[in-house]
py3Dmol code that shows the C-alpha trace and the ligand (Angstrom):
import py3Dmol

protein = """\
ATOM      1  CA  UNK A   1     -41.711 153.801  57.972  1.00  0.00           C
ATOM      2  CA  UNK A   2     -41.632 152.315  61.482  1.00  0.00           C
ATOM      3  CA  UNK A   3     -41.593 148.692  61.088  1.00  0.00           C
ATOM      4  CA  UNK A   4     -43.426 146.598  63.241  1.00  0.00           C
ATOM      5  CA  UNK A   5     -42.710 142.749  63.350  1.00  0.00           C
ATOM      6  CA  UNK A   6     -40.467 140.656  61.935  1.00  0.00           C
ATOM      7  CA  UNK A   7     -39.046 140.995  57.909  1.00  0.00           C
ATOM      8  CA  UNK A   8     -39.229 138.123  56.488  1.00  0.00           C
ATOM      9  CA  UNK A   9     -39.244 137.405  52.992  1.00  0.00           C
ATOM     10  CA  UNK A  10     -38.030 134.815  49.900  1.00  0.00           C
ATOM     11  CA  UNK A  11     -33.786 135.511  49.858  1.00  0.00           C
ATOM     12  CA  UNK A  12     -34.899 136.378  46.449  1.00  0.00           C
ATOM     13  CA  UNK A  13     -36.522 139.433  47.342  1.00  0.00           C
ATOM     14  CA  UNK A  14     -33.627 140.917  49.360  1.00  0.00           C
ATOM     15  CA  UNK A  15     -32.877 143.469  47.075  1.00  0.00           C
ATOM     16  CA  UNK A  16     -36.387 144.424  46.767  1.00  0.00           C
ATOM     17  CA  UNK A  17     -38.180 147.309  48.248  1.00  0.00           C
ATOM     18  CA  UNK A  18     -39.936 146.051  51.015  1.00  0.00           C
ATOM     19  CA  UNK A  19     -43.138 148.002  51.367  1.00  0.00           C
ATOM     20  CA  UNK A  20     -45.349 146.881  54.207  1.00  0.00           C
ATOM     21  CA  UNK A  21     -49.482 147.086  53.706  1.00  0.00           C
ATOM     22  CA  UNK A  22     -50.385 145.598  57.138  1.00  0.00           C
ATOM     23  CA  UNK A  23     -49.201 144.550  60.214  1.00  0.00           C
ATOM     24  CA  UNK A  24     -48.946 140.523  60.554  1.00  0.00           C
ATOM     25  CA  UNK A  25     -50.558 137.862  59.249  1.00  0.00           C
ATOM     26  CA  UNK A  26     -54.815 137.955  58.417  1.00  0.00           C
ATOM     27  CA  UNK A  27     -54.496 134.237  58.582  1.00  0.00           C
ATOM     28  CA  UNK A  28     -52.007 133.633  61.273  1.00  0.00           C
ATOM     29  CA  UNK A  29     -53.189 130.075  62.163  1.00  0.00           C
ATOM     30  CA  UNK A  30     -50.384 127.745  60.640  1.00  0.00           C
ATOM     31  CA  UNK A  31     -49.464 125.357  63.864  1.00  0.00           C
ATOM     32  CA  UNK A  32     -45.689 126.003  63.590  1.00  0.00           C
ATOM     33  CA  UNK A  33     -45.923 129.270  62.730  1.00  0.00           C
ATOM     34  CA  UNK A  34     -44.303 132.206  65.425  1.00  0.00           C
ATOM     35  CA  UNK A  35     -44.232 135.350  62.479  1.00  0.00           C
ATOM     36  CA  UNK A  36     -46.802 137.427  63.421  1.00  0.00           C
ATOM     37  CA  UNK A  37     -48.492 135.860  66.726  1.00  0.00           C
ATOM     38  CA  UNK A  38     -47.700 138.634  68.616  1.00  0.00           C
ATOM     39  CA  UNK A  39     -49.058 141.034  66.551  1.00  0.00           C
ATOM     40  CA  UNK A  40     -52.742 142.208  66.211  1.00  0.00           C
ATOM     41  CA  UNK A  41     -53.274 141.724  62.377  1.00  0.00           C
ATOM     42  CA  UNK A  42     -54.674 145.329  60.972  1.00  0.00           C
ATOM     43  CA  UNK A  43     -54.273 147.231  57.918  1.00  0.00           C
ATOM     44  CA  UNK A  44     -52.117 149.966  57.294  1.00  0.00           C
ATOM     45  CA  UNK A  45     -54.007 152.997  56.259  1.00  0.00           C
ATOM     46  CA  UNK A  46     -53.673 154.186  52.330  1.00  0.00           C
ATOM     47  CA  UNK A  47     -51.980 158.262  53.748  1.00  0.00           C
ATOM     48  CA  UNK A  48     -48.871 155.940  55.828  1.00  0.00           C
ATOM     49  CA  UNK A  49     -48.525 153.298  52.678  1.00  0.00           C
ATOM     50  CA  UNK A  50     -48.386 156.278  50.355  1.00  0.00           C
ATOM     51  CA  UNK A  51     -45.769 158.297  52.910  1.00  0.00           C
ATOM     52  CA  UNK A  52     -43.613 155.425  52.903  1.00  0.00           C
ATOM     53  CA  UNK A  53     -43.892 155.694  48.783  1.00  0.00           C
ATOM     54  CA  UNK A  54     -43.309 159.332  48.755  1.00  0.00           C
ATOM     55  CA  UNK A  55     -40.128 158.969  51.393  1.00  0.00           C
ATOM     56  CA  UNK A  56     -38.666 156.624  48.956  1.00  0.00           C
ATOM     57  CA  UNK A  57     -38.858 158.834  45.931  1.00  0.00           C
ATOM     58  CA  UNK A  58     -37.966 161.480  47.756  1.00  0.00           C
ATOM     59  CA  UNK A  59     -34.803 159.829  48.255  1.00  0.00           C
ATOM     60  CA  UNK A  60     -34.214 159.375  45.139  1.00  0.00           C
ATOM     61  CA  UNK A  61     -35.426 155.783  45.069  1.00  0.00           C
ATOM     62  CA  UNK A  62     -36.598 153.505  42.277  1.00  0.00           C
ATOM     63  CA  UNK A  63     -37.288 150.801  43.016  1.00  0.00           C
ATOM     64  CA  UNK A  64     -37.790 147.463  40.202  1.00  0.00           C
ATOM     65  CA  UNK A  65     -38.889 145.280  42.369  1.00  0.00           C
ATOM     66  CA  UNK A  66     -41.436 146.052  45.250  1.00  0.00           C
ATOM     67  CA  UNK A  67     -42.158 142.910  47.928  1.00  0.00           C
ATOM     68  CA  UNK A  68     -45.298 143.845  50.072  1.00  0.00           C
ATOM     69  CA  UNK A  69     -45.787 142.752  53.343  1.00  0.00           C
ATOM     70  CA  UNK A  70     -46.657 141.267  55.769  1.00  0.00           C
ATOM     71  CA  UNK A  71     -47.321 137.832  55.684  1.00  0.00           C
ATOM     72  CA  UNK A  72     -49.834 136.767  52.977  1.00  0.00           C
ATOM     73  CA  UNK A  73     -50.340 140.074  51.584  1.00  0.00           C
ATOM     74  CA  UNK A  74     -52.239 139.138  48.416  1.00  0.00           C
ATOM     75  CA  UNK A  75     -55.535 138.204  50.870  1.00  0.00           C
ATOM     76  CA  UNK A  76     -56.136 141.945  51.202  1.00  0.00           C
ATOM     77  CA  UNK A  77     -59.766 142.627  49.556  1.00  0.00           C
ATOM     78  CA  UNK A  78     -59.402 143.140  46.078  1.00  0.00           C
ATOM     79  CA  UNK A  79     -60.497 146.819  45.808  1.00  0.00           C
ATOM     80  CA  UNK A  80     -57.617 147.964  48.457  1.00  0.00           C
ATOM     81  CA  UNK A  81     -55.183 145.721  46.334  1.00  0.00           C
ATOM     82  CA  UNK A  82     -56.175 147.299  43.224  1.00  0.00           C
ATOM     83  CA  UNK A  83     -55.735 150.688  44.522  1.00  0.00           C
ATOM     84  CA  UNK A  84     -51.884 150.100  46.935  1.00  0.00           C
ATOM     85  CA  UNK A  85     -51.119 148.528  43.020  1.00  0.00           C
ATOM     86  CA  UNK A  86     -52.434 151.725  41.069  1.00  0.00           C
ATOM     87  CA  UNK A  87     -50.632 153.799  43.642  1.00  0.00           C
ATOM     88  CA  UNK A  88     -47.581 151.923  43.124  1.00  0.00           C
ATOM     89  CA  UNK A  89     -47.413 152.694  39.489  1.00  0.00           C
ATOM     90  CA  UNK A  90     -48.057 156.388  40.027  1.00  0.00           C
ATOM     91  CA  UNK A  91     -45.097 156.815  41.684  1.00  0.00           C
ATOM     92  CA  UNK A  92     -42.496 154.269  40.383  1.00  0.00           C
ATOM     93  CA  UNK A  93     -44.129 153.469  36.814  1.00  0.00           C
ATOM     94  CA  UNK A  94     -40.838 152.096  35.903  1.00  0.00           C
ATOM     95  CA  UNK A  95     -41.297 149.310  38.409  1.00  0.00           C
ATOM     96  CA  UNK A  96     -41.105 146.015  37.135  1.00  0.00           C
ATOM     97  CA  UNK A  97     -42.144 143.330  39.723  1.00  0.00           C
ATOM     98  CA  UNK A  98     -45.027 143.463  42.596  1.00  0.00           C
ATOM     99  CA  UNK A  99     -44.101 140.602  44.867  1.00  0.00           C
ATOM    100  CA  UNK A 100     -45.903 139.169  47.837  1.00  0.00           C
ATOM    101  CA  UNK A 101     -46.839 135.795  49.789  1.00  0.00           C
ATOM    102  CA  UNK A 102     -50.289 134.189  48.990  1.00  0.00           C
ATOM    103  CA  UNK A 103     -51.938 131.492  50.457  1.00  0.00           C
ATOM    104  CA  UNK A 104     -54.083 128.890  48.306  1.00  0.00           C
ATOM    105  CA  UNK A 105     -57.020 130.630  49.460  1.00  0.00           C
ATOM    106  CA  UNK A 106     -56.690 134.250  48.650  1.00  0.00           C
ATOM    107  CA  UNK A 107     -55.539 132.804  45.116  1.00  0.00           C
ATOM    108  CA  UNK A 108     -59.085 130.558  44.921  1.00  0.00           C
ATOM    109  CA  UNK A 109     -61.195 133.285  46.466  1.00  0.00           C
ATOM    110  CA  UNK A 110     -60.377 135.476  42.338  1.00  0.00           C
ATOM    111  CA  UNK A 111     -61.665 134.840  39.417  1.00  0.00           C
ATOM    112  CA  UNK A 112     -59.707 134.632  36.053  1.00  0.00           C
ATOM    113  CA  UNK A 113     -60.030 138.282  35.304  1.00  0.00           C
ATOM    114  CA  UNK A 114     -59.422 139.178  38.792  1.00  0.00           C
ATOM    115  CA  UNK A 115     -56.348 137.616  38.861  1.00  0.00           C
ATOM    116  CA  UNK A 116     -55.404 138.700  34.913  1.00  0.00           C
ATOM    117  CA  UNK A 117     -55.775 142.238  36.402  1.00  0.00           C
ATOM    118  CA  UNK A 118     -53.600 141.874  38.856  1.00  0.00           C
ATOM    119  CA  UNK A 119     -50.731 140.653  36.563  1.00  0.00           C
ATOM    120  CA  UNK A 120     -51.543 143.810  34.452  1.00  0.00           C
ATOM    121  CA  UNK A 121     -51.098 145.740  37.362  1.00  0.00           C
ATOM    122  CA  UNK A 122     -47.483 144.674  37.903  1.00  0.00           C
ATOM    123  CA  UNK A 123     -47.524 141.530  40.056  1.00  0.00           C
ATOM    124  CA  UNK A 124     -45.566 138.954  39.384  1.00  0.00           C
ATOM    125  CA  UNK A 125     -44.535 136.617  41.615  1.00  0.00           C
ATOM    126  CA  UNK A 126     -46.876 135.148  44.647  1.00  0.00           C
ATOM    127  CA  UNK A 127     -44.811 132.967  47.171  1.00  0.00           C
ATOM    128  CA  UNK A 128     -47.076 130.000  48.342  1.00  0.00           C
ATOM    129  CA  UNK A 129     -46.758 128.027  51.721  1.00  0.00           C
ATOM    130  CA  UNK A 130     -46.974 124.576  50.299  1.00  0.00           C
ATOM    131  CA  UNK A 131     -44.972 123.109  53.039  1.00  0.00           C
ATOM    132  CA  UNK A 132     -45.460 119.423  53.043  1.00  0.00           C
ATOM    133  CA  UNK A 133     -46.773 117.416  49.536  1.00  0.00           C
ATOM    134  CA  UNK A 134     -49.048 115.109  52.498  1.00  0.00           C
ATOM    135  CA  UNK A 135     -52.615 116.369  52.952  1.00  0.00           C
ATOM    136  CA  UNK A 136     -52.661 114.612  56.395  1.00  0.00           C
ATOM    137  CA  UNK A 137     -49.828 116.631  57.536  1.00  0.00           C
ATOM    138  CA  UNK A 138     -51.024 119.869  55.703  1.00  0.00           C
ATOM    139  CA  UNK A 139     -54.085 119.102  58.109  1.00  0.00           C
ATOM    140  CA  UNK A 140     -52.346 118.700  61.233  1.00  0.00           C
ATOM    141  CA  UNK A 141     -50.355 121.772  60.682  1.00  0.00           C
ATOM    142  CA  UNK A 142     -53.388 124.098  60.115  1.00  0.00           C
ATOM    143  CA  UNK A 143     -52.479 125.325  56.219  1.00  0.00           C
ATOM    144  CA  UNK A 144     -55.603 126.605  54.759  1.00  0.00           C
ATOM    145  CA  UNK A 145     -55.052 124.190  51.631  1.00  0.00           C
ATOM    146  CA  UNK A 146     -54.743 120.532  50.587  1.00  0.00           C
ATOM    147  CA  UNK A 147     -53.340 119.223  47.414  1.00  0.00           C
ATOM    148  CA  UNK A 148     -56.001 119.305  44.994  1.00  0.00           C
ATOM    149  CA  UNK A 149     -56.392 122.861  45.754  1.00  0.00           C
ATOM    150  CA  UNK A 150     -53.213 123.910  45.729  1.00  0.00           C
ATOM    151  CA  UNK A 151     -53.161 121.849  42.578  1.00  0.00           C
ATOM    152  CA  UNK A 152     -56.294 124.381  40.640  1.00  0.00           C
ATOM    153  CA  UNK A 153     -55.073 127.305  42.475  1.00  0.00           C
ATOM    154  CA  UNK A 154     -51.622 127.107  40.478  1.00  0.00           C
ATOM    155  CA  UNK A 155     -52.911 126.442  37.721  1.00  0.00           C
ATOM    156  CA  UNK A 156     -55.287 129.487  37.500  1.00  0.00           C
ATOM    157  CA  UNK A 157     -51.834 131.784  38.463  1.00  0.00           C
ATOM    158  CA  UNK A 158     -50.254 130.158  36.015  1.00  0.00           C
ATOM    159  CA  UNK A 159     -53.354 131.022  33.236  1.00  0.00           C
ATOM    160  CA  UNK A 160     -53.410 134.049  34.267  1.00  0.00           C
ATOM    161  CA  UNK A 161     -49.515 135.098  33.468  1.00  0.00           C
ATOM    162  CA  UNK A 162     -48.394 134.840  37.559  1.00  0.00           C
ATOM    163  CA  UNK A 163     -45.204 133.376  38.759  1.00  0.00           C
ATOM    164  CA  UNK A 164     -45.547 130.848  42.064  1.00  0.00           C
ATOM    165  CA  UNK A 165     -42.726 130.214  44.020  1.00  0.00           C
ATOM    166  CA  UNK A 166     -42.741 127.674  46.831  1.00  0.00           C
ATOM    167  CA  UNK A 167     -41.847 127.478  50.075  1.00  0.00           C
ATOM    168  CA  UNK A 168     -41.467 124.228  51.589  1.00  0.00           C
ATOM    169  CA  UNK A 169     -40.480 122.597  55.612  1.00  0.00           C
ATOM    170  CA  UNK A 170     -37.920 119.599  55.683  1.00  0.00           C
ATOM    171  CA  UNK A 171     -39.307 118.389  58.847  1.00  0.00           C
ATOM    172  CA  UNK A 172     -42.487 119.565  59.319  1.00  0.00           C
ATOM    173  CA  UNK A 173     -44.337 115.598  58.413  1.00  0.00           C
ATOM    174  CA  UNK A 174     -42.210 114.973  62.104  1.00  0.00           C
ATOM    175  CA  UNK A 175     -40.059 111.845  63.114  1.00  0.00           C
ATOM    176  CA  UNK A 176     -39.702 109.141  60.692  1.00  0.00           C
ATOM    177  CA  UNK A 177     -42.035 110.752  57.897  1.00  0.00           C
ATOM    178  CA  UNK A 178     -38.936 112.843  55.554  1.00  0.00           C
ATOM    179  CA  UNK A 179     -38.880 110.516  52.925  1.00  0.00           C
ATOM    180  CA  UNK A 180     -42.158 109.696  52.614  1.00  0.00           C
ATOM    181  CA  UNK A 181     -43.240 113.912  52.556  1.00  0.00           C
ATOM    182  CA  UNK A 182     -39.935 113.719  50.157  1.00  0.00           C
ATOM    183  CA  UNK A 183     -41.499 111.674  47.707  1.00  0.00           C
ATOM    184  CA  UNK A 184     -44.913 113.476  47.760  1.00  0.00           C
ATOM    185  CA  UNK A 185     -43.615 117.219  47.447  1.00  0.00           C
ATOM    186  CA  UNK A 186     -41.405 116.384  44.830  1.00  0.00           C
ATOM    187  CA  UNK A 187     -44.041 115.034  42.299  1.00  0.00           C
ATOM    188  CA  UNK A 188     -46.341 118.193  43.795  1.00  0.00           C
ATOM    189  CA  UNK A 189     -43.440 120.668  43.094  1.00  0.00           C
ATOM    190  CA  UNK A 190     -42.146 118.630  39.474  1.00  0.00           C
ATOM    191  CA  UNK A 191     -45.878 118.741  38.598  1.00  0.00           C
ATOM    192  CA  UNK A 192     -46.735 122.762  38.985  1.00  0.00           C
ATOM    193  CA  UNK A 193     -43.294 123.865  37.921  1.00  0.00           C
ATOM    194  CA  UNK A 194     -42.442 126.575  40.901  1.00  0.00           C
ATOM    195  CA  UNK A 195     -39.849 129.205  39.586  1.00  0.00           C
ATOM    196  CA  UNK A 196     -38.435 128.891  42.704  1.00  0.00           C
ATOM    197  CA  UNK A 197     -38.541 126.338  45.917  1.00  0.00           C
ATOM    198  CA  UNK A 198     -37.313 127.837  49.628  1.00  0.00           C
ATOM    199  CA  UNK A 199     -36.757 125.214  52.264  1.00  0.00           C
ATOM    200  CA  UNK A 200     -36.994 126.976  55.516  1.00  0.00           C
ATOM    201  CA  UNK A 201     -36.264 123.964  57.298  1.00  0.00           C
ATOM    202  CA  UNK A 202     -38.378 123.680  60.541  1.00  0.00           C
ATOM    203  CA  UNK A 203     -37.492 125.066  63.530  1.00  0.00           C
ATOM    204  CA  UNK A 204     -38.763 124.506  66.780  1.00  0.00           C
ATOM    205  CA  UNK A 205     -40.638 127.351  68.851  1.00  0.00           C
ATOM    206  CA  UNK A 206     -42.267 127.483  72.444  1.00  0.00           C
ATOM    207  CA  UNK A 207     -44.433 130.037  71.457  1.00  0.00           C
ATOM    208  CA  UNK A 208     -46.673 128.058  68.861  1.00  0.00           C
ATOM    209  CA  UNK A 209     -48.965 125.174  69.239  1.00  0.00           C
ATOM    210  CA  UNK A 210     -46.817 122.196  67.553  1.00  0.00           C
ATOM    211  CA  UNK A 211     -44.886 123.040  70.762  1.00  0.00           C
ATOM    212  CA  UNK A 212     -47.788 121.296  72.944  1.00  0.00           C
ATOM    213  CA  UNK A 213     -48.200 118.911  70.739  1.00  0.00           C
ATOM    214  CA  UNK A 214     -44.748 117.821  70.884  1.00  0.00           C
ATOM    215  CA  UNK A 215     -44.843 118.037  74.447  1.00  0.00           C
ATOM    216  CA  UNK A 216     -47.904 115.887  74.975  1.00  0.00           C
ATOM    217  CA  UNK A 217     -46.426 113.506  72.099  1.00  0.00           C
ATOM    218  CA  UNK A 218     -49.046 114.189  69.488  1.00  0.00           C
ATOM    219  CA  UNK A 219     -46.130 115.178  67.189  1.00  0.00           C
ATOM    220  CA  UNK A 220     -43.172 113.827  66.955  1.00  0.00           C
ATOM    221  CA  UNK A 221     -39.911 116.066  65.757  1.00  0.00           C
ATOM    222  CA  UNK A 222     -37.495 115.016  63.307  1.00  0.00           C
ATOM    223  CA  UNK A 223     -34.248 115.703  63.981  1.00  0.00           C
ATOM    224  CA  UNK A 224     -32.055 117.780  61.725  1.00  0.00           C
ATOM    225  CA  UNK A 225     -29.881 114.910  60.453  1.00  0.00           C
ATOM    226  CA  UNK A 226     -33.724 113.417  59.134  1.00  0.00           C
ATOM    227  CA  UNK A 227     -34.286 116.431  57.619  1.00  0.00           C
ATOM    228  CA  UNK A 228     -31.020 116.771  55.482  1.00  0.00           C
ATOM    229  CA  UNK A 229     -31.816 113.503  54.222  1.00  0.00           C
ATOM    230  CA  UNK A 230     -35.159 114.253  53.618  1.00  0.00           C
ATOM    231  CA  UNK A 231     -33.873 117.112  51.574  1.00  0.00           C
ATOM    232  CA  UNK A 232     -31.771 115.150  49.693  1.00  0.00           C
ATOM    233  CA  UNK A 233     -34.105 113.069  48.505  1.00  0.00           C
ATOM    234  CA  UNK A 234     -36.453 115.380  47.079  1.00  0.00           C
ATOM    235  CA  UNK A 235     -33.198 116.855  45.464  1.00  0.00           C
ATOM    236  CA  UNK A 236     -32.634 113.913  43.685  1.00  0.00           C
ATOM    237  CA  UNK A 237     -36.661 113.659  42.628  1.00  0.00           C
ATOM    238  CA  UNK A 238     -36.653 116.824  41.655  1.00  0.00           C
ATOM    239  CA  UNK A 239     -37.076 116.750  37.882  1.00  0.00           C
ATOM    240  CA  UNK A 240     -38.414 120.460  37.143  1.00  0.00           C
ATOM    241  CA  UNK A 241     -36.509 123.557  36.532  1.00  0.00           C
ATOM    242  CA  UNK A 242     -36.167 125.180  39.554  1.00  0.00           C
ATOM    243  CA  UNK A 243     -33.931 127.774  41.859  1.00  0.00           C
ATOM    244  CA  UNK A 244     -33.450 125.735  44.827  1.00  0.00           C
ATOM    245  CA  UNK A 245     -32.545 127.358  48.262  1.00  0.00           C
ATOM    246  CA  UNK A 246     -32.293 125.453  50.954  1.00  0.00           C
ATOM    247  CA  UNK A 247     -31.802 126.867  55.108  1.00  0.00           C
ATOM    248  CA  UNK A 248     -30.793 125.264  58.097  1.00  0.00           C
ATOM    249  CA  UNK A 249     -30.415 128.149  60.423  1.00  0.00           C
ATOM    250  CA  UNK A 250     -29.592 125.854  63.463  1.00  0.00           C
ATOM    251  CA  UNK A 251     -26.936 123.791  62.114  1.00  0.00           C
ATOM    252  CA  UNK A 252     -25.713 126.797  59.695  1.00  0.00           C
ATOM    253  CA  UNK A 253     -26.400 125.187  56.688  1.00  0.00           C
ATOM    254  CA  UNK A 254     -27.246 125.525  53.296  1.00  0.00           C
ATOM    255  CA  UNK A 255     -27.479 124.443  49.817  1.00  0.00           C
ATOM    256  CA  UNK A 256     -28.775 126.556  46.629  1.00  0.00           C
ATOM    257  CA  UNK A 257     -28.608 125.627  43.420  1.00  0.00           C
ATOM    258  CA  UNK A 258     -30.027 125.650  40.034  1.00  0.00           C
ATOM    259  CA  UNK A 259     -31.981 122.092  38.916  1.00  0.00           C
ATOM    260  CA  UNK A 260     -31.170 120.036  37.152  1.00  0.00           C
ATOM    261  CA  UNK A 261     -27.672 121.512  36.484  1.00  0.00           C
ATOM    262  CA  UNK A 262     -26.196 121.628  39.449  1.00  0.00           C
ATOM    263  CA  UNK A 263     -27.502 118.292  41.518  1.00  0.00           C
ATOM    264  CA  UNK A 264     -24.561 116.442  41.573  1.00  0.00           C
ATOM    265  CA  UNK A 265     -23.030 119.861  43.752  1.00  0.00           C
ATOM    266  CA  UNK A 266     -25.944 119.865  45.967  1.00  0.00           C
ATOM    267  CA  UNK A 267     -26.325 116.521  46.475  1.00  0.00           C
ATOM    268  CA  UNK A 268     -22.279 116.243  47.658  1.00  0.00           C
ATOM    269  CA  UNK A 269     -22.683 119.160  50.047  1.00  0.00           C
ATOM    270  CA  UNK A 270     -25.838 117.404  51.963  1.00  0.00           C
ATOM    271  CA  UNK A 271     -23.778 114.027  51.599  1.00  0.00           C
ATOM    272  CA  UNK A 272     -20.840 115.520  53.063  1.00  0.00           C
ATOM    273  CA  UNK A 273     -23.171 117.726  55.883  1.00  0.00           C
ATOM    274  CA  UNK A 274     -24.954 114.555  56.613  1.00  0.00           C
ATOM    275  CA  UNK A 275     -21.878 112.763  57.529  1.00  0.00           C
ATOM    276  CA  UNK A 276     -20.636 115.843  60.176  1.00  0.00           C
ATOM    277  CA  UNK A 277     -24.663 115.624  61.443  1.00  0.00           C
ATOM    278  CA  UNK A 278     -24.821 113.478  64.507  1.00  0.00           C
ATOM    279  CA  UNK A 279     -27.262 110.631  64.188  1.00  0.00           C
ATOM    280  CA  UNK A 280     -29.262 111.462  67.324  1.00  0.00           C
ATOM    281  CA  UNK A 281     -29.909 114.962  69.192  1.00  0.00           C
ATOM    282  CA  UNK A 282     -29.733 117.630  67.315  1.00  0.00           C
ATOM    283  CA  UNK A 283     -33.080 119.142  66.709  1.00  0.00           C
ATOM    284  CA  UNK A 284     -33.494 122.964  65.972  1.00  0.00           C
ATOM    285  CA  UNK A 285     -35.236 124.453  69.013  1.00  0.00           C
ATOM    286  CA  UNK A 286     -35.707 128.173  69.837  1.00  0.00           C
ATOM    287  CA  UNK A 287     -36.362 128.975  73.099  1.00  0.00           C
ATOM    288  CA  UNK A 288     -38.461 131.632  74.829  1.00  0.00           C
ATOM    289  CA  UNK A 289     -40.401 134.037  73.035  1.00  0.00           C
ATOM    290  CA  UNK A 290     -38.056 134.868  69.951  1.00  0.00           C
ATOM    291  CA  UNK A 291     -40.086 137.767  68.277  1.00  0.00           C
ATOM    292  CA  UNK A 292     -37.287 139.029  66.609  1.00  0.00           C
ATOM    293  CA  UNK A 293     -34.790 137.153  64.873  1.00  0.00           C
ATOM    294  CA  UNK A 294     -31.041 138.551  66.713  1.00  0.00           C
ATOM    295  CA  UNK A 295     -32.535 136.765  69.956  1.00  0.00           C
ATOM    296  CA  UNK A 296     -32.318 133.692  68.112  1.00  0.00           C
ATOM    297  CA  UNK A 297     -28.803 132.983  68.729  1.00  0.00           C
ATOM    298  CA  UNK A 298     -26.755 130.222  70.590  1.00  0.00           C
ATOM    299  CA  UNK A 299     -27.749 131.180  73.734  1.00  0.00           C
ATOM    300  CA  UNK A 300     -31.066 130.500  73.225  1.00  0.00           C
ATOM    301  CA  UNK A 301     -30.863 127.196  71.115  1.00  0.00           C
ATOM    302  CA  UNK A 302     -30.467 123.429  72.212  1.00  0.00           C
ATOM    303  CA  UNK A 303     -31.070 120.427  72.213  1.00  0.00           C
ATOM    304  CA  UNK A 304     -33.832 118.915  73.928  1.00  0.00           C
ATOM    305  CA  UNK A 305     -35.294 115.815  73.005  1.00  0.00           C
ATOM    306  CA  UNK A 306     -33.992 112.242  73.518  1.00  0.00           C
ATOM    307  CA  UNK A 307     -32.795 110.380  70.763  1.00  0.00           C
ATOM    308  CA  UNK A 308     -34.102 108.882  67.825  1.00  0.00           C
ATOM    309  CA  UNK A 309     -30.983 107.990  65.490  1.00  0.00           C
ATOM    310  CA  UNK A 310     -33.988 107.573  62.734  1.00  0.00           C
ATOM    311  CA  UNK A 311     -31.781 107.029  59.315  1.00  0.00           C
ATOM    312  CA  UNK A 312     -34.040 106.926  56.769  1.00  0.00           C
ATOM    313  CA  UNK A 313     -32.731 105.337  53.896  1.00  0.00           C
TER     314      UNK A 313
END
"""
ligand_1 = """\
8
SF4
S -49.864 132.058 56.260
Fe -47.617 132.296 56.484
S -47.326 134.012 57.910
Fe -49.479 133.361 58.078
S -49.499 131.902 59.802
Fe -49.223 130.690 57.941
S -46.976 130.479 57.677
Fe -47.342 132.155 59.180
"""
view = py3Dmol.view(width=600, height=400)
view.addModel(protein, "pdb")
view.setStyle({"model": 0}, {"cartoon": {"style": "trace"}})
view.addModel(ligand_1, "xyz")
view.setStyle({"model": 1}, {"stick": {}})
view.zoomTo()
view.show()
């Protein structure tokens, strides 16, 4: 299948067969956010999904794990969910995992048995944009949730036999805010037990609407030294079980590990990164329209904004 957009998925879906149900995102509105803007959201029709399905096998494929995309696949209406899912199982019956993004929403828009159904239809895990544990900044940014529904939406996955995993944004509460969205994530995250946590650490893009807002100082960024710190504090609050993966594409950086057991590892990494990590500066920025992800190299990166040496501990 052609692809259009960008991949982007959980690292732990690499190995998975990425089968795309739509083009972009139906929500699209998140204020940092450059996925899918320049795509027109639409759904893929049912005879391309199943050629793509049918190219696979054909070549021999079978696949035991099966992410679908694009972004926040699980909002599709429930009938043309149920039937991708029962087509899905038709052809690879020995699959074992249906994988996809979900936002709070199209998890509190199902009922029980909607959502039971699904898991008996193969899904498993549903990757949620928590982002920040600060309803203010969850606000700002556009997310369609605040805590005390991500809070209920969890726990109905959870009822109903569905893994969440968590992505999260060092960063994204701005300047002078890591260790205060630290503190609040971490008792969100130790609280509804993610099986695993992604920190795509913010970057900066011209293309999206925190841009203006930075520009006409309405948002302040942290710099990437603030946000290694405010990862390492939510390391050391962390008190669930979790796979932790953490990604600093801008200063090359990161730190994965399994919690509790291997803190102390993670925890010297960041302390040792932190110490190479100027105090003032460096702030990940991507400039000019970066639809797909090779353009995002050196040449396009640097560092814009004056000073703000914030240490927050
Ligand atoms: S739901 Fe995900 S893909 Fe869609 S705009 Fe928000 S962050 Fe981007």
């Amino acid at each position: 299948m052609e692809y259009e957009g960008q991949i982007c998925r959980a690292p732990m879906e690499r190995s998975s067969f990425m089968l795309p149900i739509m083009v972009g995102c139906s929500y699209n509105r998140c204020r940092f956010c450059n996925l899918f803007r320049h795509l027109r959201y639409r759904e893929l029709p049912y005879e391309q999904i199943e050629g793509e399905l049918l190219r696979v096998k054909k070549a021999g494929g079978h696949p035991r794990k099966i992410f679908l995309g694009d972004g926040n696949a699980f909002a599709q209406k429930d009938e043309r969910l149920i039937y991708i899912l029962e087509m899905i199982r038709r052809y690879f019956p020995e699959c074992e995992e249906i994988n996809m993004d979900a936002t709070v929403t199209s998890i509190r828009k199902r009922t029980d048995q909607e959502l039971k159904e699904f898991q008996r239809l193969g899904v498993r895990h549903l990757y949620l944009g928590i982002e920040s544990g600060l309803d203010d900044v969850l606000l700002f940014m556009e997310k369609d949730h605040n805590q005390k529904e991500a809070y209920e939406a969890i726990g109905c996955l959870h009822e109903a036999g569905l893994t969440y995993d968590a992505h999260i944004m060092t960063g994204v509460a701005g300047k002078g805010r890591g260790r205060e969205n630290a503190e609040a994530l971490a008792e969100f995250l130790n609280r509804t037990k993610p099986a695993h946590v992604v920190n795509f650490s913010m970057f900066l893009h011209r293309e999206v609407p925190l841009y203006q807002n930075i520009r006409d100082g309405s948002f302040a960024p942290a710099s990437e030294r603030e946000n290694l710190l405010e990862e390492r504090c939510l390391i050391e609050l962390l008190t669930a079980e979790v796979l932790y993966d953490g990604f600093h594409d801008f200063i090359e950086f990161r730190v994965r590990g399994r919690l509790p057991r291997d803190r102390e590892k993670m925890l010297a990494r960041l302390k040792q990164m932190i110490g190479r990590t100027p105090e003032t500066e460096v702030y990940s920025y991507v400039q000019g329209e970066c639809p797909v992800l090779e353009r995002c190299g050196a040449e396009h990166r640097s560092a814009v904004y004056p000073a703000c040496g914030a240490d927050q501990r």
